[in-house]
Residue frames relative to the residue before (quaternion, step in Angstrom):
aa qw qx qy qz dx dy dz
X 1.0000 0.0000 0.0000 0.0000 0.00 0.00 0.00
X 0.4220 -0.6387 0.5440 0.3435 3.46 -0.85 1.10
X 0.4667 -0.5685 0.4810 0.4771 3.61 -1.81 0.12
X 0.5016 0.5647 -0.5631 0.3354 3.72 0.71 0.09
X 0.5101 0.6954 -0.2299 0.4509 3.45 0.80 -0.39
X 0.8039 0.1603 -0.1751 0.5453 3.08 0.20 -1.43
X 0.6712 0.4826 -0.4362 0.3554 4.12 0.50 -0.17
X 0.4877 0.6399 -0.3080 0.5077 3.41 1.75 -0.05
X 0.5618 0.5419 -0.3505 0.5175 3.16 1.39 -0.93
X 0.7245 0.4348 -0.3307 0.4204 3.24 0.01 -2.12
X 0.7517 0.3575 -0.4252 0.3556 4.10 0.12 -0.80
X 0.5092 0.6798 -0.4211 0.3181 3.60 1.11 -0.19
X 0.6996 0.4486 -0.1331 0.5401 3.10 1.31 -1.76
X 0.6322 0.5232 -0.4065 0.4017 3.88 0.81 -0.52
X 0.7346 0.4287 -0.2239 0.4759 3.44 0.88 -0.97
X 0.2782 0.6363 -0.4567 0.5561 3.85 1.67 0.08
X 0.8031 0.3450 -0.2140 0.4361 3.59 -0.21 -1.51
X 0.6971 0.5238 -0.3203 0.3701 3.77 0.65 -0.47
X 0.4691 0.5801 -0.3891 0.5404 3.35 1.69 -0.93
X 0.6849 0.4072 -0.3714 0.4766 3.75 0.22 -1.63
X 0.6289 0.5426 -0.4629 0.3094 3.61 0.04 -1.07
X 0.8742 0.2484 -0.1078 0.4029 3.34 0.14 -1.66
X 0.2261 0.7724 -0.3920 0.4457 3.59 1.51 0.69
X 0.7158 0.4278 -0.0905 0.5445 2.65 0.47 -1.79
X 0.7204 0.4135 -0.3888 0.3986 3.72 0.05 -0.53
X 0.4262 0.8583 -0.0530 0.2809 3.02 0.80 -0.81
X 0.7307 0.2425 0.0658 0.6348 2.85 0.51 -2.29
X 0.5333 0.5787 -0.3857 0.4816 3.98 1.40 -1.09
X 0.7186 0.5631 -0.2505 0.3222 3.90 0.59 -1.46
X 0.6746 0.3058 -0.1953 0.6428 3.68 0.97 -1.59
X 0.7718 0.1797 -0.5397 0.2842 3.72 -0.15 -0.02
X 0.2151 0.7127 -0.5509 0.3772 4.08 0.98 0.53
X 0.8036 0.4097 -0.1227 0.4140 2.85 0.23 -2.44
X 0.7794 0.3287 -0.2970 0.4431 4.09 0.51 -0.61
X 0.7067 0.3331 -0.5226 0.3414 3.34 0.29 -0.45
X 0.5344 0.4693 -0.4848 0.5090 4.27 0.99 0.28
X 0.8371 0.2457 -0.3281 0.3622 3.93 0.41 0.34
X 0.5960 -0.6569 0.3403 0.3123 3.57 -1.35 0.15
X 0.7544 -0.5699 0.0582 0.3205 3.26 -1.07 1.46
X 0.4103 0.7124 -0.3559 0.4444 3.76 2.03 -0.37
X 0.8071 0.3054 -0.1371 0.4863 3.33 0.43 -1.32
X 0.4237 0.6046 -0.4922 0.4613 3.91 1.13 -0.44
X 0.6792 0.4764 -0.3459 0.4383 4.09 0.58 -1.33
X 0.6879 0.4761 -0.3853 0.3896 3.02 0.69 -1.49
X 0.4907 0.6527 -0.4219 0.3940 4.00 1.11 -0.47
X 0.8378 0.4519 -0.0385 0.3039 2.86 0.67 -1.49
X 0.5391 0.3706 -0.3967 0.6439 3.30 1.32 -0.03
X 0.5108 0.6018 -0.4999 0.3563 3.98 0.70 0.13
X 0.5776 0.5921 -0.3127 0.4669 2.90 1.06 -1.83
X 0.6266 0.6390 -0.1922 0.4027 3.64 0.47 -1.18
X 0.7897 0.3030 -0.1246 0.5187 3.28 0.38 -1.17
X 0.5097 0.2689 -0.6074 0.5468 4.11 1.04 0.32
X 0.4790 0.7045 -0.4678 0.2354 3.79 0.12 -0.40
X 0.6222 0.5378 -0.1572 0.5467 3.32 1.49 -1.76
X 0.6431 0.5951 -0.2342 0.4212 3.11 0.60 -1.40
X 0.7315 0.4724 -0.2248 0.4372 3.34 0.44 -1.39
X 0.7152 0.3210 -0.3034 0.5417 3.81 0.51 -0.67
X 0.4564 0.4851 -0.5798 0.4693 3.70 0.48 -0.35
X 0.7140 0.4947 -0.2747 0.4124 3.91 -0.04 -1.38
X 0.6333 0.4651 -0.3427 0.5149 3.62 1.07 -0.79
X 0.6326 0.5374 -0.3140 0.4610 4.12 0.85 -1.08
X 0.7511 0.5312 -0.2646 0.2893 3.15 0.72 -0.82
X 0.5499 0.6131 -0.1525 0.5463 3.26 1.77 -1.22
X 0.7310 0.1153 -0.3223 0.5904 3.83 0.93 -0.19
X 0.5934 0.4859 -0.5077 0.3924 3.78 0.50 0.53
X 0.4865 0.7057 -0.3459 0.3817 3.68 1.70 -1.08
X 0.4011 -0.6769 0.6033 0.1301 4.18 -1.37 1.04
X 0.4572 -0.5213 0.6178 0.3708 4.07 -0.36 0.40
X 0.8035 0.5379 -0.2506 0.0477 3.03 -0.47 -1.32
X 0.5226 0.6246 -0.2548 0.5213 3.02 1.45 -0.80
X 0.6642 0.5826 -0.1727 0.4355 3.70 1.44 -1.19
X 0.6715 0.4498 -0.1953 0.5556 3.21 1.29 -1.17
X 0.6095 0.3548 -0.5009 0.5017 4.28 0.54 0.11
X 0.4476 0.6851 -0.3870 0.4249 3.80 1.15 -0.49
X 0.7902 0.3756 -0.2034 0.4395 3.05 0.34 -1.49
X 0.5082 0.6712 -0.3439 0.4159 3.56 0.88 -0.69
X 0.7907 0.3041 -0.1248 0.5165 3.44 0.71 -1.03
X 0.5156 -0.6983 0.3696 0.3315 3.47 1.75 0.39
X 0.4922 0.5173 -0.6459 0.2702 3.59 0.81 0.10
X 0.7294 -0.5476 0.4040 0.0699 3.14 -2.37 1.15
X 0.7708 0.2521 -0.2061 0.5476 3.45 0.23 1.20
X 0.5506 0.4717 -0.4492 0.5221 3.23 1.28 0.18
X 0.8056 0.2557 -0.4425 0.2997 3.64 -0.02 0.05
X 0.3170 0.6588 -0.4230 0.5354 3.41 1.33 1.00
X 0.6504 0.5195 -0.3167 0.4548 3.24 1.00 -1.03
X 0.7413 0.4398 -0.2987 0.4098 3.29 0.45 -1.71
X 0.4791 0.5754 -0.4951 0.4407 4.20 1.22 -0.17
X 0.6703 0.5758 -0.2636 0.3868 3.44 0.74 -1.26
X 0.6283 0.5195 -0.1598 0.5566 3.44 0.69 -1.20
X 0.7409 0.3649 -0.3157 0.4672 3.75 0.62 -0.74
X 0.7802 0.3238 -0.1296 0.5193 3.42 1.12 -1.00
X 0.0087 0.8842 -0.4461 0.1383 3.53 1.02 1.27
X 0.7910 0.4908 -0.1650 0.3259 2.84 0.90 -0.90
X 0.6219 0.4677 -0.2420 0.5796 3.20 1.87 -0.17
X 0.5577 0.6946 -0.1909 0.4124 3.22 1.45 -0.47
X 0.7064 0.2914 -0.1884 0.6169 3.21 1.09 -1.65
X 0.5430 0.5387 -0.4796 0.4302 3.81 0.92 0.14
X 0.4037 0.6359 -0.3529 0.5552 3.63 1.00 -0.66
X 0.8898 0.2415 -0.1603 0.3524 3.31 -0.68 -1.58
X 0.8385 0.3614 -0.2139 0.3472 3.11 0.75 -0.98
X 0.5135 0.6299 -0.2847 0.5085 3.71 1.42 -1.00
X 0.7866 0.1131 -0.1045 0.5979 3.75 0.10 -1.98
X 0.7705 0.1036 -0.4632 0.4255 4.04 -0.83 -0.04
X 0.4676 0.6358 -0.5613 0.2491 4.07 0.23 -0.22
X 0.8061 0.3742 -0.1125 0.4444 3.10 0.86 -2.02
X 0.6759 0.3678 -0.4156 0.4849 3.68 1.05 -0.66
X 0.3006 0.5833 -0.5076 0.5584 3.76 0.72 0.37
X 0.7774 0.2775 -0.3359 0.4537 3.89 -0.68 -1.36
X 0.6829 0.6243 -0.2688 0.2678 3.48 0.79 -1.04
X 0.5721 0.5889 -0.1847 0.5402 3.26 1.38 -1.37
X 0.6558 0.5732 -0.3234 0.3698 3.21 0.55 -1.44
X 0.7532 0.3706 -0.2246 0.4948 3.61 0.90 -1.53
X 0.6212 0.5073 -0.4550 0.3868 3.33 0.47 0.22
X 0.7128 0.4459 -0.1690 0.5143 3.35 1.23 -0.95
X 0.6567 0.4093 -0.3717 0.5128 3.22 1.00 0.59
X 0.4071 0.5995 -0.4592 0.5137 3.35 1.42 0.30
X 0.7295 0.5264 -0.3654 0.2394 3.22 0.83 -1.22
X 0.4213 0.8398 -0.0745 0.3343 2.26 1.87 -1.33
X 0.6109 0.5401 -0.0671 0.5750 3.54 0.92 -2.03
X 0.7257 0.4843 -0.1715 0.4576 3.81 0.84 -0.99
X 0.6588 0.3731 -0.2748 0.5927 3.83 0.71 -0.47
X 0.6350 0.5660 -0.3749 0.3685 3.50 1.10 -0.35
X 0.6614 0.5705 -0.2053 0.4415 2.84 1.37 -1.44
X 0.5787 0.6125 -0.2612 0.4708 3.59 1.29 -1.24
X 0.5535 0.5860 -0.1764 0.5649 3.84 1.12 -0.82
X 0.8145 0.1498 -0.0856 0.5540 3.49 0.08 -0.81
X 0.4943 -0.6537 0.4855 0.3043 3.99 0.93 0.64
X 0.6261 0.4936 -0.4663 0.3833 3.66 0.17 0.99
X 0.5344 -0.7965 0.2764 0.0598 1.75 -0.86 2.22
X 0.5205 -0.4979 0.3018 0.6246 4.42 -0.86 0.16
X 0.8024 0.3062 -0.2530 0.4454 3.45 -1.75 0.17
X 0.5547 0.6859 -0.4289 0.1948 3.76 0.45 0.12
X 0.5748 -0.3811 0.3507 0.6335 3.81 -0.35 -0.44
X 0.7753 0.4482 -0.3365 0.2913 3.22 -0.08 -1.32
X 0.7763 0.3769 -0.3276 0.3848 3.20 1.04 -0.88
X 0.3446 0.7064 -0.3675 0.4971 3.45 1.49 0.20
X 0.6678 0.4202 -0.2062 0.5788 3.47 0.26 -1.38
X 0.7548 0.3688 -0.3185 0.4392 3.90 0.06 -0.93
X 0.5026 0.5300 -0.4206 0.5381 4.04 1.21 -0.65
X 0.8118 0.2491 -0.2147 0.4824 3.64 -0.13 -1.38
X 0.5614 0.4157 -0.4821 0.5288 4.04 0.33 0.44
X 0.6708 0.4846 -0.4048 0.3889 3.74 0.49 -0.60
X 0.6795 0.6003 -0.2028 0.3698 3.21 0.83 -1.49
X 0.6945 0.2599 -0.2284 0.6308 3.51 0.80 -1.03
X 0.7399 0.2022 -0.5923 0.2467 3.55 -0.27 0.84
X 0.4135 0.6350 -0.4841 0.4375 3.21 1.46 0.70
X 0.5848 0.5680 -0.3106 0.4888 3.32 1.08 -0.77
X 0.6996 0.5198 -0.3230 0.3688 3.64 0.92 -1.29
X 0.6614 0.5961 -0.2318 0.3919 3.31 1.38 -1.35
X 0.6956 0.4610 -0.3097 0.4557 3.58 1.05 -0.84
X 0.8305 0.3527 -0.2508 0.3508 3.49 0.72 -0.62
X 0.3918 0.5386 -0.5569 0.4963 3.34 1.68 0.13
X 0.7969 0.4926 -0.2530 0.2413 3.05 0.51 -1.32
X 0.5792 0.4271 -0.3821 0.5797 3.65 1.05 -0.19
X 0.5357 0.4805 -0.4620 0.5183 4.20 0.73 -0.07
X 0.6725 0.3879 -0.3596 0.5176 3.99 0.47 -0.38
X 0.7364 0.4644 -0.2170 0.4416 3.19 0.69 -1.06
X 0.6281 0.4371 -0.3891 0.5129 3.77 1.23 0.06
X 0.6873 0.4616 -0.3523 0.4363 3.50 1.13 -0.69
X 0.5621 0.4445 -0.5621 0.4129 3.63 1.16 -0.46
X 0.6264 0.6537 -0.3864 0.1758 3.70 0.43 -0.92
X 0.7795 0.3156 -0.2578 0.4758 3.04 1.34 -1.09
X 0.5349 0.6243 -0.4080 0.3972 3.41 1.19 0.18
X 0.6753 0.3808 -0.0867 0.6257 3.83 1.60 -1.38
X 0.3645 0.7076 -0.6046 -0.0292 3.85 1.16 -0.63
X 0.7512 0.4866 -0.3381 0.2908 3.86 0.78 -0.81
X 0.6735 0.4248 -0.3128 0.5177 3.41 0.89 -0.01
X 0.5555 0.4788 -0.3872 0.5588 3.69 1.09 0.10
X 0.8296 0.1908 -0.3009 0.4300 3.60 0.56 -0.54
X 0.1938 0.5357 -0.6396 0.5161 3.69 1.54 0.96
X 0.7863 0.3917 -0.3669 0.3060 3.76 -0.34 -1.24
X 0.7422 0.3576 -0.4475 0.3479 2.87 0.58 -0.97
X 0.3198 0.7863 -0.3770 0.3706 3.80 1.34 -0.35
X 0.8041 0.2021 -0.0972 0.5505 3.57 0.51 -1.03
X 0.3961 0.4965 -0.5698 0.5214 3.56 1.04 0.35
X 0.6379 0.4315 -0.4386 0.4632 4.17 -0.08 -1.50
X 0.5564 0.6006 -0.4393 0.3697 4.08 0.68 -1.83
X 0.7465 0.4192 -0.3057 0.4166 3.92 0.20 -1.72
X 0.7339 0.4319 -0.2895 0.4372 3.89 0.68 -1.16
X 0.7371 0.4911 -0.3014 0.3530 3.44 0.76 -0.16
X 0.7259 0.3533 -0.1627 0.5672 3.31 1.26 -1.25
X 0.7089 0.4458 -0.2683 0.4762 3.55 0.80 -1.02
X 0.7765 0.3155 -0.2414 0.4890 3.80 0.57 -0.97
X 0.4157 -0.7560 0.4213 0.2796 3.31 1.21 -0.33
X 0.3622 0.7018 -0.5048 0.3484 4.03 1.51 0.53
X 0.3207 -0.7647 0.5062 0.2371 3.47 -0.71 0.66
X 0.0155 -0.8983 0.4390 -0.0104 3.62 0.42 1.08
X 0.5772 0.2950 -0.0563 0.7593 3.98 1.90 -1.02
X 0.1671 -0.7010 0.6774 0.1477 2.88 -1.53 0.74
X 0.8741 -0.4438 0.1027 0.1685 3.25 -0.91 1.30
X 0.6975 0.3831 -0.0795 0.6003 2.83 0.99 -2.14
């Protein structure tokens, strides 16, 4: 087995465990946080949940649409977040898997789950009963504007990327800069 191969593998299987890992949190965190609040603020959850989802794959689109170069006169002149960028940009491909594969998809996922709950406190509110019409109608009306919201919203959010990809992955560039130097989290490894 070539070592391309096997470091494809190992990032295939590493980012496997991280999906399950942060799945699980996830799903443990939003259904804590909704099933203790009222069905207003559960949506308002839920179009959050949604909106890192958007967020996240825009940030992934951008990273394999994004040019070094711009990153590398940055860095020259030492400004803060450009050599964070030019990591990003090299390591698109693991990156825009990251963003887009493990928080994109456990994002869409979460979302539909948490809008069941969501679909449920409504239903519980308005005395309809499980399996009924109403709560039928209110399941398959939630869902598809959750559905509508995530994919309009990742279609804007791909075209800004490839239209802004450098100035989105500057930002995100000096986000990794603040969490690394300032908070001190070891998120890039140097070399």
């Amino acid at each position: 087995m070539n070592s391309q191969l096997k470091r494809s593998l190992k990032f295939s299987f590493s980012i496997a465990v991280i999906t399950f890992v942060l799945a699980a949190i996830f799903s443990v965190v939003s259904s804590s946080i909704l099933s203790g609040v009222v069905w207003i603020t559960g949506l308002l959850i839920v179009f959050l949940i949604v909106l890192v989802g958007v967020v996240f794959d825009m940030l992934g689109i951008a990273a394999t649409a994004a040019d070094e170069t711009p990153f590398h006169a940055m860095a020259a002149e030492k400004i803060p977040g450009a050599k964070e960028a030019v990591y990003l940009v090299r390591n698109a491909d693991r990156f825009a898997s990251f963003c887009n594969d493990v928080i994109g998809d456990i994002s869409g996922i979460v979302s539909g789950t948490a809008s069941g709950m969501v679909v449920l406190q409504i239903a519980t509110l308005l005395n309809q009963s499980e399996g009924s019409p109403g709560q039928l109608i209110l399941s398959t009306f939630l869902t598809s504007v959750v559905a509508a919201v995530t994919v309009g919203g990742k279609a804007v959010g791909k075209t800004m990327a490839i239209n802004s990809s450098t100035k989105i992955i500057y930002f995100a560039g000096k986000i990794l800069f603040i969490l690394q130097n300032k908070l001190k989290l070891k998120i890039i490894k140097k070399n």
